[in-house]
MDTraj code that builds the backbone (N, CA, C; nanometers):
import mdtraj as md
import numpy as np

residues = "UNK UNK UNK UNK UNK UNK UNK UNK UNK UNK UNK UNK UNK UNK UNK UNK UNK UNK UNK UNK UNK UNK UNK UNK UNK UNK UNK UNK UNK UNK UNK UNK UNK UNK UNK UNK UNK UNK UNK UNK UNK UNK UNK UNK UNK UNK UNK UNK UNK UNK UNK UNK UNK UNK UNK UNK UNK UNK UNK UNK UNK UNK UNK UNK UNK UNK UNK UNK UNK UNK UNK UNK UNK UNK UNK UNK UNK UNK UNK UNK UNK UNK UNK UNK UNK UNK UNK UNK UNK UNK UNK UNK UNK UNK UNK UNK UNK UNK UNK UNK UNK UNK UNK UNK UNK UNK UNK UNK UNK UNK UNK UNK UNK UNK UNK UNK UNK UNK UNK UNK UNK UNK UNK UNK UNK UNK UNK UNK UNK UNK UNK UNK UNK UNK UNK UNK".split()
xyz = np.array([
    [2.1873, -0.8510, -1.0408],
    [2.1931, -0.8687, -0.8975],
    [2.0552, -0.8399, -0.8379],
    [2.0109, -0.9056, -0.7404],
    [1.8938, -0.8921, -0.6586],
    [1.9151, -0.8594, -0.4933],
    [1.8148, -0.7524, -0.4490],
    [1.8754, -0.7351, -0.3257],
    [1.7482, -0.7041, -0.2346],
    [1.7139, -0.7852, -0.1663],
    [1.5781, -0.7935, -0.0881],
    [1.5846, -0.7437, 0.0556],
    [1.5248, -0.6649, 0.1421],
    [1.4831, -0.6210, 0.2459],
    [1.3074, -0.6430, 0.3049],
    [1.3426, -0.6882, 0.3999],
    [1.1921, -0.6454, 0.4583],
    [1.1964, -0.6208, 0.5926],
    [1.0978, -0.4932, 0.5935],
    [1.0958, -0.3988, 0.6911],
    [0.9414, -0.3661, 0.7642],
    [0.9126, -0.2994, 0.8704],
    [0.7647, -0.2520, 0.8963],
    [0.7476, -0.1224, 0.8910],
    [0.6020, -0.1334, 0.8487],
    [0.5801, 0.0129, 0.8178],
    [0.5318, 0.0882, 0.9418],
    [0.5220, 0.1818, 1.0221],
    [0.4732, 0.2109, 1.1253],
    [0.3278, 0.2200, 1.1416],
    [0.2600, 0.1973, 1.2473],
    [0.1177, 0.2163, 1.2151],
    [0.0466, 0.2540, 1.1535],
    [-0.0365, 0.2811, 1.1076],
    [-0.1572, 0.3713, 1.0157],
    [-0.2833, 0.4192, 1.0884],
    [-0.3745, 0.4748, 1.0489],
    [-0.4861, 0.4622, 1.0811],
    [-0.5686, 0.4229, 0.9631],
    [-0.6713, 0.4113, 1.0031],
    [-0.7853, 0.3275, 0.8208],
    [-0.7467, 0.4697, 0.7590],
    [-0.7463, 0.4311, 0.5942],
    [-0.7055, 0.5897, 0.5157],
    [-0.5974, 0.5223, 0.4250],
    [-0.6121, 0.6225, 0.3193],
    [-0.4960, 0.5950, 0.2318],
    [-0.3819, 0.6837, 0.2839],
    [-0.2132, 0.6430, 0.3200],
    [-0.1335, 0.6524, 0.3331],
    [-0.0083, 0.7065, 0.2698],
    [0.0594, 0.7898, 0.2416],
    [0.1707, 0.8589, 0.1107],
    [0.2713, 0.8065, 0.2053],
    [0.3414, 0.7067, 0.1407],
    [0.5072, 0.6231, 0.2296],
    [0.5939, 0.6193, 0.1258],
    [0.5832, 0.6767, 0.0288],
    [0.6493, 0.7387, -0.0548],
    [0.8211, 0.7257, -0.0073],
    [0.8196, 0.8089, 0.1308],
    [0.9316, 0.8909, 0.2149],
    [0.9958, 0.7550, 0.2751],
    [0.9307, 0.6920, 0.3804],
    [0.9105, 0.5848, 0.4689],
    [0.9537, 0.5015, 0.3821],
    [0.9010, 0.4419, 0.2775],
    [0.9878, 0.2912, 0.1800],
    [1.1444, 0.4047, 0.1738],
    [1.1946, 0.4874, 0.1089],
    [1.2759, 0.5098, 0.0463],
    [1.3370, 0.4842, 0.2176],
    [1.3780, 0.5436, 0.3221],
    [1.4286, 0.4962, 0.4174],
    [1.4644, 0.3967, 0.4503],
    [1.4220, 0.3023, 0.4046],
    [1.4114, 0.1296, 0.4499],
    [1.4519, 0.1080, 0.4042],
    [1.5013, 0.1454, 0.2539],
    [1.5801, 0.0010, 0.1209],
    [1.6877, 0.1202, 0.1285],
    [1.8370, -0.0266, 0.0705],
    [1.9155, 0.0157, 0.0285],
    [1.9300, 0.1063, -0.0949],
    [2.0636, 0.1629, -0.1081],
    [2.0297, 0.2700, -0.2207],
    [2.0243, 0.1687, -0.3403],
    [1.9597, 0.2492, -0.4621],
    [1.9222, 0.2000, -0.5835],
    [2.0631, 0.1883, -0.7125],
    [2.0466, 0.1104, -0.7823],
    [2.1059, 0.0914, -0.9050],
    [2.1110, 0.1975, -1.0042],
    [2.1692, 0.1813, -1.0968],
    [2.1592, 0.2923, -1.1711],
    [2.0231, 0.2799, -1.2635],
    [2.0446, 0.1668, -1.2871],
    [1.8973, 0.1232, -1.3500],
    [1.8392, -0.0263, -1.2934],
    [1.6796, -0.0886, -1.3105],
    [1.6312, -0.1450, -1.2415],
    [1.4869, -0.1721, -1.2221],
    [1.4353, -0.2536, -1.1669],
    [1.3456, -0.2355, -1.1204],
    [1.2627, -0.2989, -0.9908],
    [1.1947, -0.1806, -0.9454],
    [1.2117, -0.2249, -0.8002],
    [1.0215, -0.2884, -0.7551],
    [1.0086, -0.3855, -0.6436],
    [0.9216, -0.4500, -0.6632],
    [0.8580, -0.4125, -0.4798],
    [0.7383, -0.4194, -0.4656],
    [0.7212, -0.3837, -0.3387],
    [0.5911, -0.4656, -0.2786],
    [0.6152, -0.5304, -0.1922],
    [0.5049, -0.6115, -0.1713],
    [0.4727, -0.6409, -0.0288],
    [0.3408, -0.6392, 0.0400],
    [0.3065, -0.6445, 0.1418],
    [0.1974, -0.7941, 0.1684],
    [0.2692, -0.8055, 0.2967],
    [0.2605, -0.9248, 0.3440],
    [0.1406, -0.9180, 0.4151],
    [0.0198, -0.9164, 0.4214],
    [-0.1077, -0.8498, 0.4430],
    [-0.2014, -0.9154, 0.3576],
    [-0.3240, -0.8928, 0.4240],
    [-0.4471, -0.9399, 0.3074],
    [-0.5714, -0.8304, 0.3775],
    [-0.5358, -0.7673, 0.4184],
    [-0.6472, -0.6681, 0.5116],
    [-0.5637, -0.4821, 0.4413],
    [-0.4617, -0.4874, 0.3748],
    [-0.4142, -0.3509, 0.3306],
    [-0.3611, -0.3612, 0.2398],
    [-0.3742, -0.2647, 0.1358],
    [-0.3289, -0.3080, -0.0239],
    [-0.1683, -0.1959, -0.0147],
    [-0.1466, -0.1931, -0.1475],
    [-0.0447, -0.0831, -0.2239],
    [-0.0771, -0.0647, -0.3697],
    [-0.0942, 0.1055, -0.3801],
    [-0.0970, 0.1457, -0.4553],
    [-0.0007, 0.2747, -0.5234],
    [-0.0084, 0.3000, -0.6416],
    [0.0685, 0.4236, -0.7086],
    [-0.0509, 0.5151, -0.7274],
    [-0.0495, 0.6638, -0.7038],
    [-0.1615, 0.7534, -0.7162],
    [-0.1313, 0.8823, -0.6879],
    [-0.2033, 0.9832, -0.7090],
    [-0.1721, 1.1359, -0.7092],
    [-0.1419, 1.1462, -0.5417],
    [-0.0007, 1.2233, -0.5747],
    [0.0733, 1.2512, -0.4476],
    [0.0139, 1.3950, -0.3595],
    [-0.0039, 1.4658, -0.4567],
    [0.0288, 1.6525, -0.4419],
    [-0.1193, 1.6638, -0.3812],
    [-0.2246, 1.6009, -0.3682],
    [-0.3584, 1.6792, -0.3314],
    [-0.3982, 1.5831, -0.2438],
    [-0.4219, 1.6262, -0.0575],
    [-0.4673, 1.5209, 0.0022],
    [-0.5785, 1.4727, 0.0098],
    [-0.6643, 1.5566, -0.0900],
    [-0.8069, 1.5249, -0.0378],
    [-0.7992, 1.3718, -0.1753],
    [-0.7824, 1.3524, -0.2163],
    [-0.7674, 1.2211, -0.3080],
    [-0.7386, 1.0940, -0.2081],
    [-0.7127, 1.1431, -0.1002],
    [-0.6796, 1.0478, 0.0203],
    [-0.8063, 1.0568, 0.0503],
    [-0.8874, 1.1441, 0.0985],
    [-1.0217, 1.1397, 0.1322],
    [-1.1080, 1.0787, 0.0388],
    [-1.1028, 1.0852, -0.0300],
    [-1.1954, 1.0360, -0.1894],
    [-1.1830, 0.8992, -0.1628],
    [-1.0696, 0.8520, -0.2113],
    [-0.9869, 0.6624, -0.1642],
    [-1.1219, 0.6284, -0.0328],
    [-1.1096, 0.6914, 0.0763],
    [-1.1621, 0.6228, 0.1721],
    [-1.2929, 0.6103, 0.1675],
    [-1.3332, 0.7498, 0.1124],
    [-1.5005, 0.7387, 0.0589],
    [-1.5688, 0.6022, -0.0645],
    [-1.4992, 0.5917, -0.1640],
    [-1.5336, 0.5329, -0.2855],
    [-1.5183, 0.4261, -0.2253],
    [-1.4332, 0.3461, -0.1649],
    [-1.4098, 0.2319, -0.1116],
    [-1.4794, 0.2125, 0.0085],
    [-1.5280, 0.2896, 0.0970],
    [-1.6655, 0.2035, 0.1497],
    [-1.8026, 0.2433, 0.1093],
    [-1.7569, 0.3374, 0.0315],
    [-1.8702, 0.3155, -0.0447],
    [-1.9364, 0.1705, -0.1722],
    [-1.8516, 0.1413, -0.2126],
    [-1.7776, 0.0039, -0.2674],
    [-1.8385, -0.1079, -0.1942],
    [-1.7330, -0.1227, -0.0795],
    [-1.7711, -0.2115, 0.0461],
    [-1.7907, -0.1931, 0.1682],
    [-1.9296, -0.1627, 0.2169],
    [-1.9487, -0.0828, 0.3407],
    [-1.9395, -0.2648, 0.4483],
    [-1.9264, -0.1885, 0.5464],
    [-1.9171, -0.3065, 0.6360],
    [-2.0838, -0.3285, 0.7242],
    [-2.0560, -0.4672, 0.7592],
    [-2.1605, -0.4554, 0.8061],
    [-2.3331, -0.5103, 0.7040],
    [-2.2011, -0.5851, 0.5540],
    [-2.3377, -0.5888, 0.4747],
    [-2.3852, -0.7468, 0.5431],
    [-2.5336, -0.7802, 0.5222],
    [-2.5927, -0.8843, 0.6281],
    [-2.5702, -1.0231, 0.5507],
    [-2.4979, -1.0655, 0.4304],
    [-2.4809, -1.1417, 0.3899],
    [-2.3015, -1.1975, 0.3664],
    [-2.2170, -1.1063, 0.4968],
    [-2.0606, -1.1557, 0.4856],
    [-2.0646, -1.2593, 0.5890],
    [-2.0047, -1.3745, 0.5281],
    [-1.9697, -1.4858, 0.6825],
    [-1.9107, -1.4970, 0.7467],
    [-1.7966, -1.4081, 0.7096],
    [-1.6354, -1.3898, 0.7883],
    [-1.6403, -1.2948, 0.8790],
    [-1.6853, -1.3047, 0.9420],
    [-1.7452, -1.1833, 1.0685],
    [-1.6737, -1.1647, 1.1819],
    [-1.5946, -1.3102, 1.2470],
    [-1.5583, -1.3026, 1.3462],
    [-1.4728, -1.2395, 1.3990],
    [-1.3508, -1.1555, 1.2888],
    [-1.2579, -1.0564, 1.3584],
    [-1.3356, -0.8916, 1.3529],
    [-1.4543, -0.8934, 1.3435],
    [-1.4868, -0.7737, 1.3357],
    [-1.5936, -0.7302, 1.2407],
    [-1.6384, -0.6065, 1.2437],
    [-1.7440, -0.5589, 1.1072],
    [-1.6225, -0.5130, 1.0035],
    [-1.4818, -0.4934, 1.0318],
    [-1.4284, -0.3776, 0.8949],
    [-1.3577, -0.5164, 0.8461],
    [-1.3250, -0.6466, 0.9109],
    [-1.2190, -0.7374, 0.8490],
    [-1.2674, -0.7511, 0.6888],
    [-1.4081, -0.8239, 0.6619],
    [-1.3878, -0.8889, 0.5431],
    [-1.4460, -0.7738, 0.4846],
    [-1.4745, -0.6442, 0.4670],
    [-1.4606, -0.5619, 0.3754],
    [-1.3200, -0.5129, 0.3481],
    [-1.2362, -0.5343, 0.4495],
    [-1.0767, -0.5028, 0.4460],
    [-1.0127, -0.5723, 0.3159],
    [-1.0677, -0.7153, 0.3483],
    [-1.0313, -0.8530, 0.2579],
    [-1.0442, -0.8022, 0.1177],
    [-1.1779, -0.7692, 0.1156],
    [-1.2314, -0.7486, -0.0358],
    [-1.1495, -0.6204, -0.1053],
    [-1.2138, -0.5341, -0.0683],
    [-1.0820, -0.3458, -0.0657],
    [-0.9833, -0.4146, -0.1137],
    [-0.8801, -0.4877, -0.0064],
    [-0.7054, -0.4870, -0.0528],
    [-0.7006, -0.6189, -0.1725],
    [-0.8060, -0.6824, -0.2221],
    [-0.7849, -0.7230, -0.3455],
    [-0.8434, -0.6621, -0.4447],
    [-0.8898, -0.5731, -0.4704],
    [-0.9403, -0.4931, -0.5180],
    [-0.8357, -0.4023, -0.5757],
    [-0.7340, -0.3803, -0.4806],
    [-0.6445, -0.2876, -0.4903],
    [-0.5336, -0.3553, -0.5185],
    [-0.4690, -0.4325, -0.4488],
    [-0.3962, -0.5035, -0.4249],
    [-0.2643, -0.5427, -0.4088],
    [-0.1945, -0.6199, -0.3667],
    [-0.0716, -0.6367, -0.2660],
    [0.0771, -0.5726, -0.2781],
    [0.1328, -0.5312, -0.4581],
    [0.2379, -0.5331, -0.4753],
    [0.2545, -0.3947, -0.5646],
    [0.3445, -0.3360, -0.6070],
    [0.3597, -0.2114, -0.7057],
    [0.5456, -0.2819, -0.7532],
    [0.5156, -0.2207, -0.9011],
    [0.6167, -0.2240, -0.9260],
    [0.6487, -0.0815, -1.0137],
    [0.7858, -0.0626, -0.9841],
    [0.8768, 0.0720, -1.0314],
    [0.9833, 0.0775, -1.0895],
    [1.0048, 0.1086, -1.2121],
    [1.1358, 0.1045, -1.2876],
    [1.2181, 0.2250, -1.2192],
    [1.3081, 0.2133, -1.1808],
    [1.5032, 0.2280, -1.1505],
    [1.5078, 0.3224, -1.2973],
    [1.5403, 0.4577, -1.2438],
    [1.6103, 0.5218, -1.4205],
    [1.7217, 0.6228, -1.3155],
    [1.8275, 0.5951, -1.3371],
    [1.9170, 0.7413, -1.2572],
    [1.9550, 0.7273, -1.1677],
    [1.9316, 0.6081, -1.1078],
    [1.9525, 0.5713, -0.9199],
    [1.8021, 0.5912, -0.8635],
    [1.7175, 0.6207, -0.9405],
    [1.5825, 0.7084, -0.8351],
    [1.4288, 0.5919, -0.8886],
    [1.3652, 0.6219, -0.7764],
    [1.1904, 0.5625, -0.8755],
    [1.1876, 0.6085, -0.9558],
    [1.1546, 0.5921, -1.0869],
    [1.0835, 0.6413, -1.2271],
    [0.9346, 0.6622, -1.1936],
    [0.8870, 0.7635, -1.0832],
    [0.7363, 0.8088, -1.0596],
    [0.7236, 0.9104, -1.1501],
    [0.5917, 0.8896, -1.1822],
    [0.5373, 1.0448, -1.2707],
    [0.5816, 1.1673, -1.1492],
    [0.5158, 1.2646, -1.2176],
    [0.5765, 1.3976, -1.1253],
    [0.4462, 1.3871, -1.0234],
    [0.3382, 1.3887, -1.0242],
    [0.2805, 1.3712, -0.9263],
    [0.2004, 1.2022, -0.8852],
    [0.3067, 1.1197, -0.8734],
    [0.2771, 0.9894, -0.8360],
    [0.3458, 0.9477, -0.6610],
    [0.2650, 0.8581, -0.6233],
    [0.3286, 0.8544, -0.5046],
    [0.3095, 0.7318, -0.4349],
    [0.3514, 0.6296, -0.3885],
    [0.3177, 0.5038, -0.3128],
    [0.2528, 0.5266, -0.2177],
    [0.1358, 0.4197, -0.1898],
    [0.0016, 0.4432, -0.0808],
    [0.0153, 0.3042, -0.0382],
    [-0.0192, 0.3712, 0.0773],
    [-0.0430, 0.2417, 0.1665],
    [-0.1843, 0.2839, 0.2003],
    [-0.2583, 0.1772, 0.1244],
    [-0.4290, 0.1423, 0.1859],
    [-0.4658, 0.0659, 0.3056],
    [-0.4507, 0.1421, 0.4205],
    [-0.5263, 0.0592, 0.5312],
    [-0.6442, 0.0207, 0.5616],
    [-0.7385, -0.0617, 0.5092],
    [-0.8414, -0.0859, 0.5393],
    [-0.9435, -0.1764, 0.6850],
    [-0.8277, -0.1654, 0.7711],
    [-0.8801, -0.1781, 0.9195],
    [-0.8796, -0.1157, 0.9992],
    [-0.9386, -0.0684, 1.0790],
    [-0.9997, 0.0264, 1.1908],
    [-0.8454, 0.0218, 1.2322],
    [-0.7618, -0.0649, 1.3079],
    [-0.6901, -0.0710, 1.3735],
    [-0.5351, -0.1864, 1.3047],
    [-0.4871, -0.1510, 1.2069],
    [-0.4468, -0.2501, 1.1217],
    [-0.3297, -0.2539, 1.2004],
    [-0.2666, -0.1899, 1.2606],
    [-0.1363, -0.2102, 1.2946],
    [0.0369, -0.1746, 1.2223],
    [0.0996, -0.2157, 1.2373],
    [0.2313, -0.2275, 1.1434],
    [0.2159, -0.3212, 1.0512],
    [0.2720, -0.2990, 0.9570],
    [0.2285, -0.3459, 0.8477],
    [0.3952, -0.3947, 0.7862],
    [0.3574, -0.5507, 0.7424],
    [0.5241, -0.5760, 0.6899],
    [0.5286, -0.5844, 0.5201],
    [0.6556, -0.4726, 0.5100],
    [0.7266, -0.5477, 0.3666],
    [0.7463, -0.5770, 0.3360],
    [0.8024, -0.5946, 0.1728],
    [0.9354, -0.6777, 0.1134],
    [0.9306, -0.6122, 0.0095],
    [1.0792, -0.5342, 0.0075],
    [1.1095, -0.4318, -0.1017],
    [1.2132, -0.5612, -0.1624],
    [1.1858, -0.5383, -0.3103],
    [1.3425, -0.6347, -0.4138],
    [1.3838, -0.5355, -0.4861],
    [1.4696, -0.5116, -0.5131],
    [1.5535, -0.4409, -0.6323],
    [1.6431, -0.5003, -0.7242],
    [1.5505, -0.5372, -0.8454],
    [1.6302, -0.5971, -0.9236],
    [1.6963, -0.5264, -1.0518],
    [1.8508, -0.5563, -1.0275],
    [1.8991, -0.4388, -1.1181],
    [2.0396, -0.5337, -1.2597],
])
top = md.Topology()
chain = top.add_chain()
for i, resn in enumerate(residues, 1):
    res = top.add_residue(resn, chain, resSeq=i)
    for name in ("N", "CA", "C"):
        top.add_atom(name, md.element.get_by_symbol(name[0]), res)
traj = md.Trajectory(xyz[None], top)
């Protein structure tokens, strides 16, 4: 059986994000076993799996990545929504759009300190839409 939802995520600010909490709210409950697929409808903010328990790893994310792609370099052509868009572009493929999670017990199968991120890489990205599947 397959069972699809899509939902928004509430704003962000630029920064890596722990929605960890926030997805599990949104989808129906889980299978006993499964696996569940998560994908954002975006090209300016990625998803990732990464250390939950220490926030400064959130700080790090934001550093390495413009450090990576600082904005503002004098040879991007895609300029017109801004200086952070097409380093946004580059970042969330870099990172990129979808995570997937095996279903063991009814629950995510995350390591003990793993956690779903939402990478915002625009000054002002907004709500951000899902699409959780659970295929079980």
């Amino acid at each position: 059986m397959i069972q699809q939802v899509e939902f928004n995520l509430r704003p962000k600010a630029r920064g890596a994000h722990l929605i960890t909490q926030e997805i599990l709210g949104a989808v129906p409950e889980f299978p006993q076993t499964g696996i569940f697929h998560l994908f954002i409808k975006h090209t300016s903010a990625g998803l990732t799996i990464n250390e939950n328990a220490d926030p400064d790893v959130r700080i790090d994310f934001e550093s390495i990545f413009n450090d990576l792609v600082p904005e503002n370099l004098p040879y991007l052509v895609h300029t017109i929504e801004g200086p952070d868009d097409m380093p946004a572009h580059i970042k969330s493929t870099l990172v990129g759009s979808s995570v997937q999670i095996p279903i063991t017990n009814g629950r995510l199968n995350l390591g003990t300190w793993q956690g779903i991120y939402l990478c915002e890489f625009r000054n002002r990205g907004g709500s951000r839409k899902v699409v959780a599947t659970i295929y079980s």
